[in-house]
C-alpha positions as CSV (number, residue, x, y, z in Angstrom):
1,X,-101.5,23.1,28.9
2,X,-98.6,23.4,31.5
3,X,-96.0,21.0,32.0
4,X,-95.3,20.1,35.5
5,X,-91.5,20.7,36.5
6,X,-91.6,16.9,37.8
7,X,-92.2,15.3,34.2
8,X,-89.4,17.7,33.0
9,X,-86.9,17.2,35.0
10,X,-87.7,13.1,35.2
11,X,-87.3,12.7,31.9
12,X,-83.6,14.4,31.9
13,X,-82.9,12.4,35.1
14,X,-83.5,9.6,33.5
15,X,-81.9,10.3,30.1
16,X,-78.5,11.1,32.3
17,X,-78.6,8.0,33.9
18,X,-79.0,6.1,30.8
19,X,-76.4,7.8,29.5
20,X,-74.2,7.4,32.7
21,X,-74.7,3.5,32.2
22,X,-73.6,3.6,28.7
23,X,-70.5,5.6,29.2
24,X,-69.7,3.2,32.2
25,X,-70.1,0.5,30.2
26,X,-67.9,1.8,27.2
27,X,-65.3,2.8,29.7
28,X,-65.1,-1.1,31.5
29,X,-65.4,-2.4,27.6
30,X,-62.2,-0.1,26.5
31,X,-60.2,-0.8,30.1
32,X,-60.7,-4.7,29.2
33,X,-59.7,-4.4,25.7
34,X,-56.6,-2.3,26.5
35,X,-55.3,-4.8,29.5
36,X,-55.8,-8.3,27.6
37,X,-55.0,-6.7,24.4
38,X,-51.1,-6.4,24.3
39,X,-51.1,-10.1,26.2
40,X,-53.0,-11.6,23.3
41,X,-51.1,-9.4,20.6
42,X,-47.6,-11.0,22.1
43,X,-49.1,-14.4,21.6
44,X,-49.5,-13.9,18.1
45,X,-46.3,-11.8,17.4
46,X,-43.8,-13.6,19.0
47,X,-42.2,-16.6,17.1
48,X,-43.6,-19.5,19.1
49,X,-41.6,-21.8,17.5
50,X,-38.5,-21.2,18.3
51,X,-36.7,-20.7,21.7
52,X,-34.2,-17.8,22.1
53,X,-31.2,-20.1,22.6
54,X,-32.2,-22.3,19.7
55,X,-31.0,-22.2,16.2
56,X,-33.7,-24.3,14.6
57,X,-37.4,-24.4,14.7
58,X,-40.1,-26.1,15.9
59,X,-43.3,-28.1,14.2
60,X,-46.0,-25.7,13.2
61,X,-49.1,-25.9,15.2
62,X,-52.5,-25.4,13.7
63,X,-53.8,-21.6,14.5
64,X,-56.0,-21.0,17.5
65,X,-58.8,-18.9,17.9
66,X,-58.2,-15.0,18.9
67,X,-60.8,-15.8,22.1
68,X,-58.8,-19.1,22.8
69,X,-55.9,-17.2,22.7
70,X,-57.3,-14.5,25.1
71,X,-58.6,-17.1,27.7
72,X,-55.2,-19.2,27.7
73,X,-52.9,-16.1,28.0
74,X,-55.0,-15.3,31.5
75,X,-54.2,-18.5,32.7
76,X,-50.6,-19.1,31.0
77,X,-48.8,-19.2,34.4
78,X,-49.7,-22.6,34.6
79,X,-48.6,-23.9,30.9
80,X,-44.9,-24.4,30.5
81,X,-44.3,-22.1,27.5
82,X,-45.7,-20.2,24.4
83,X,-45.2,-23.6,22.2
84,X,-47.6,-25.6,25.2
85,X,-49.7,-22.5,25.4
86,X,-50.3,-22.9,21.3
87,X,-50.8,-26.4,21.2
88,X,-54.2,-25.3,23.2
89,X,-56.7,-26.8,25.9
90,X,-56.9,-30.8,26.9
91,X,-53.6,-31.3,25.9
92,X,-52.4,-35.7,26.2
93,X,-49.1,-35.2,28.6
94,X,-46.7,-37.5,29.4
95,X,-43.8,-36.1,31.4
96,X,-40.6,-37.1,32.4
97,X,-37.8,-35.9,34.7
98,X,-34.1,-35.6,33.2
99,X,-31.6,-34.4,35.4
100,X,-28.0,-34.2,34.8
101,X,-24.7,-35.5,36.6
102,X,-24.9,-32.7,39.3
103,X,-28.2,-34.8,40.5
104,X,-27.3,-38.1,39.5
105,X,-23.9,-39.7,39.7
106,X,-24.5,-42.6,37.1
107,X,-25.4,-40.1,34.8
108,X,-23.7,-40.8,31.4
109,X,-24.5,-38.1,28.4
110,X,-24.4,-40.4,25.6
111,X,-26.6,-43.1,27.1
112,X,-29.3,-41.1,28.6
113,X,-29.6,-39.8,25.1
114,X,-29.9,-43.0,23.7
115,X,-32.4,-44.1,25.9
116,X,-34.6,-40.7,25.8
117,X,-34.4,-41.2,22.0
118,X,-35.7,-44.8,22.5
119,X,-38.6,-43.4,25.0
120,X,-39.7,-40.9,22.3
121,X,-39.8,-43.5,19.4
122,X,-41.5,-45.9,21.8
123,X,-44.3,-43.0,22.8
124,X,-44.7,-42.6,18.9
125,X,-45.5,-46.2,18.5
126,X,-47.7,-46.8,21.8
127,X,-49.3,-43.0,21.6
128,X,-49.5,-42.5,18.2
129,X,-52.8,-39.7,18.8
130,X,-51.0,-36.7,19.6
131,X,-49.7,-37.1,23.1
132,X,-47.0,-34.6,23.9
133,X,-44.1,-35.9,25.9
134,X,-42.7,-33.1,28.4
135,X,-39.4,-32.9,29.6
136,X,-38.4,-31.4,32.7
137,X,-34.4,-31.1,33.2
138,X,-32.2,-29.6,35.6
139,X,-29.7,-26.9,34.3
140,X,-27.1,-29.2,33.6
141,X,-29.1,-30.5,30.6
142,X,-28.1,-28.0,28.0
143,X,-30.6,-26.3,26.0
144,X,-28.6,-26.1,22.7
145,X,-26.7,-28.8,22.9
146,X,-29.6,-31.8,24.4
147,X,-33.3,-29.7,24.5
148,X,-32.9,-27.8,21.3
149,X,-32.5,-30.2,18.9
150,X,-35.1,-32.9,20.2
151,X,-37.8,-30.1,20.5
152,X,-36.5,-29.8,16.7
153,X,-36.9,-33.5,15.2
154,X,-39.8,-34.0,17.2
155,X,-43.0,-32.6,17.3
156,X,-44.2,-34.2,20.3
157,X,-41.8,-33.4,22.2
């Protein structure tokens, strides 16, 4: 019994483009894995915690999940920083504005302290459930001298 050419050469057509599918699909799997790989790697690497121009640390945040981690770095454009990026999805923000005496003439250093410490107290009280208050400051609000050691003390800040 003779074996027509056809059934042959259909059977190795086939087993090349199964094989052609597989090697595609390792290819796109390894391509993925080496272009979200480094991102996610950074994430866990770098010291979250602590800001380059800061001396102290901040509060630990429970460990997220390596996929968490993977979909938030894709999207971390919109977060504020690596500490906001940990503290994960359907974060509770309030957010405030702080600007300094270039913006505001009645600015006075001491008091706006004063009161900012007040707000955060207050925001413990009234919010006690893990709401995040979020400052956003001009650059004449020091980082090491104002920023720096609130982010510190508080770990809702």
């Amino acid at each position: 019994m003779r074996l027509s050419p056809w059934s042959f050469n259909g059977s190795r057509i086939i087993y090349y483009i199964l094989n052609s599918i597989l090697y595609s699909f390792i290819l796109f799997l390894t391509s993925h894995i080496i272009e979200y790989t480094p991102i996610a790697m950074n994430s866990l690497r770098f010291n979250y915690r602590r800001r380059p121009e800061c001396t102290c640390y901040r509060h630990q945040l429970p460990p997220l999940d390596f996929n968490l981690i993977l979909n938030l770095t894709e999207n971390q454009t919109f977060l504020c920083s690596d500490y906001a990026t940990r503290r994960g999805p359907h974060q509770r923000i309030i957010s405030i504005s702080l600007y300094g005496p270039k913006e505001n003439k009645r600015f006075q250093y001491n008091q706006s302290l004063f009161f900012l410490n007040e707000l955060i107290n207050d925001i413990n009280i009234i919010y006690p459930d893990d709401f995040t208050l979020r400052i956003h400051h001009d650059d004449t609000i020091t980082l090491t001298d104002v920023i720096c050691p609130i982010e510190c003390q508080n770990p809702n800040v």
